[in-house]
N, C-alpha and C positions, 0 to 999 in steps of 0.2 A: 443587501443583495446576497444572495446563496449562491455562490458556486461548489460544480462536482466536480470529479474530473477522476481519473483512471490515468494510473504509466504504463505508456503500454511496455515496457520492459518487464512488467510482474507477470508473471498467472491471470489467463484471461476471469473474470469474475463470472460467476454463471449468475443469472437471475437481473434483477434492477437494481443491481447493487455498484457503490461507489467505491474506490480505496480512500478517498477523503473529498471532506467537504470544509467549504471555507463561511464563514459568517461573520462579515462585520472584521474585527481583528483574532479572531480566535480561529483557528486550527486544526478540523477532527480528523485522527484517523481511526480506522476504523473495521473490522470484519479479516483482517487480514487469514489467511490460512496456506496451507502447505498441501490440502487436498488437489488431489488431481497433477501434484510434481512428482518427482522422483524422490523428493523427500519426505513424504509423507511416510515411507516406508524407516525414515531413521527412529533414531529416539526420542525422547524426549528433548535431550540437550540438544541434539542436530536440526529438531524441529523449530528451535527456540532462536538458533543462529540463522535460520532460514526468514524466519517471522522478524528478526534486528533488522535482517538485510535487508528486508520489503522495508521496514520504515523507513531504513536509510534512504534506500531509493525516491522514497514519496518525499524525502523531508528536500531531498537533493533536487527533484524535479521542480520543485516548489521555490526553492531558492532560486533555481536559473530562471522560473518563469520571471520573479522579480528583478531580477536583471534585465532582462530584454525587454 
């Protein structure tokens, strides 16, 4: 079974798009970006800590789902 799912604490995603997808035991994430934040305007390095911080998020959402 495929699951998608979206946190909503990121950047809303424009289009048909997921921030991760789950299949079986494995764990994609995926498309992440910094367009459309306030960060999109930093640098390179700013934009990179920005993109950690989304996965963190995803990886965190994911964990608490397994919890409850």
């Amino acid at each position: 079974m495929v699951e998608r799912g979206n946190d909503q604490g990121l950047p809303q995603v424009a289009g048909p798009y997921v921030d991760a997808t789950k299949h079986n035991k494995t764990f994609y994430i995926s498309g992440l970006t910094v367009y459309g934040t306030k960060d999109q305007s930093f640098d390179m390095s700013g934009q990179r800590s920005d993109i950690l911080g989304q996965e963190s998020a995803i990886l965190e959402y994911e964990r608490r789902s397994k919890i409850d």
